[in-house]
N, C-alpha and C positions, 0 to 999 in steps of 0.2 A: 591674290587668291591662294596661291601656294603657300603662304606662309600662315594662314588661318588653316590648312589641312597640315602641316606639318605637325604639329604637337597631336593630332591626333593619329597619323601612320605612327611616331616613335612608342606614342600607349601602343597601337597593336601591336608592332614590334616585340615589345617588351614583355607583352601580355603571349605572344606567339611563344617567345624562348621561354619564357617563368614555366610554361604548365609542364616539360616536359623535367624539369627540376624538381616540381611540387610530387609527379609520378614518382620520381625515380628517390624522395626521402620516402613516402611512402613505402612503396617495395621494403627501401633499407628499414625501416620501421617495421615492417612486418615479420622480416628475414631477422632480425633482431631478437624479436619476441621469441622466435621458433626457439633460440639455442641458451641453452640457459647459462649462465655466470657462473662460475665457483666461487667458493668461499676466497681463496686468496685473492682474487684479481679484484672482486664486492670489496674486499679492506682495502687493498689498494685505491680503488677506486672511491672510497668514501672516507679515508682518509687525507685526500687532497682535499683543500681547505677549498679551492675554486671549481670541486662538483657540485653539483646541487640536484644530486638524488635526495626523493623521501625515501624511505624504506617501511614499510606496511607488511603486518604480520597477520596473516589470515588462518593459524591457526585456531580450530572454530571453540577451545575452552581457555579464559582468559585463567582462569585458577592454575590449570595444570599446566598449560604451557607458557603463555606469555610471563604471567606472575613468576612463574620461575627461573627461566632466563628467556633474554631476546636479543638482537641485535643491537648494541648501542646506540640510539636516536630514532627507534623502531614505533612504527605509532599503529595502535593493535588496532585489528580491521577486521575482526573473526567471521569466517567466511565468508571474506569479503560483501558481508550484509550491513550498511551501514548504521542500520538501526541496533546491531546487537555490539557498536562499537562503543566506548563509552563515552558521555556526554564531551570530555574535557578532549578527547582526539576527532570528533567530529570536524569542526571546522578546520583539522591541519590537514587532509586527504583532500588532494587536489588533482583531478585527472590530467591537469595539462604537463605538468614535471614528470621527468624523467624518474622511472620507478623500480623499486628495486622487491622483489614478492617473494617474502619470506613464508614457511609451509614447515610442518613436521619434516619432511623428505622430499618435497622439492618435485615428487611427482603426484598429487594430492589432484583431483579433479577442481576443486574450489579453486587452489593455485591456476591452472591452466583457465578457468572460467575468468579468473580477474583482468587478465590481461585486459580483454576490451574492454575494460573499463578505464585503462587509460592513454594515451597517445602514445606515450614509451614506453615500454614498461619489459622487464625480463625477470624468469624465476632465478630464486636460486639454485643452485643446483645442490641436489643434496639435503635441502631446507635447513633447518637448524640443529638437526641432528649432524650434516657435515660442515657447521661454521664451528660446533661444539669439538669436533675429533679433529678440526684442524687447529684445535687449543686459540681460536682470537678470541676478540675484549667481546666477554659478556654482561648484560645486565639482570638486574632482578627486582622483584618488587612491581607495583602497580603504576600505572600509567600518568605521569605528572608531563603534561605541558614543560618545553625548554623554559628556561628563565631569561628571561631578554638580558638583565645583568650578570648571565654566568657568559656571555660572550659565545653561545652558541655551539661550540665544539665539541664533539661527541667521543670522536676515537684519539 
């Protein structure tokens, strides 16, 4: 008889210690969001080949901001309203990755609004006005999809 209730005491076991794990990413997940990245540690951090941030730019005029410069691998998301993204970056915004919320200044109400929209996610700090005066790699020009044969790498 015991050995037919065994396998189910180690699920509850296992089910007992997981939840207090599950809380405490959470929290960290939340505690995250609150404090925003700066530009150098964002390079850092998105120039290791084994991150796997998107990075989405929710400033809300694709002409004047994005078109002019963005973040290297940056996929325009204006005002973080999906419908005013354009058709070719729609399907690469993915709430479960880790996210990186680029903004004119980093303290924009849209920027703070995006967060719940994804599981990870932290602004920049500063937005793109402090990625610009910390002189990193910028881009310019309209919104093209990666090339699966450029090999993926951005910065």
């Amino acid at each position: 008889m015991s050995a037919r209730i065994e396998p189910f005491a180690w699920a509850a076991l296992l089910a007992l210690l997981a939840a207090p794990v599950a809380v405490e990413g959470r929290r960290r997940a939340n505690l995250e969001a609150r404090i925003p990245v700066g530009p150098r540690e964002a390079y850092r951090t998105l120039a290791r080949s084994q991150t796997a941030w998107q990075v989405v730019d929710v400033r809300p005029d694709l002409a004047d901001g994005f078109d002019d410069s963005h973040v290297p691998g940056a996929v325009p998301f204006p005002g973080c309203d999906l419908s005013r993204a354009p058709a070719a970056a729609r399907d690469r915004i993915y709430a479960s990755v880790p996210t990186l919320i680029v903004s004119r200044t980093g303290a924009e109400p849209e920027a703070r609004a995006c967060l719940s929209r994804f599981g990870s996610a932290r602004v920049l700090a500063g937005g793109m006005e402090a990625w610009s005066a910390a002189r990193l790699p910028e881009d310019a020009g309209e919104y093209a999809p990666p090339s699966v044969k450029a090999g993926g790498g951005c910065l």
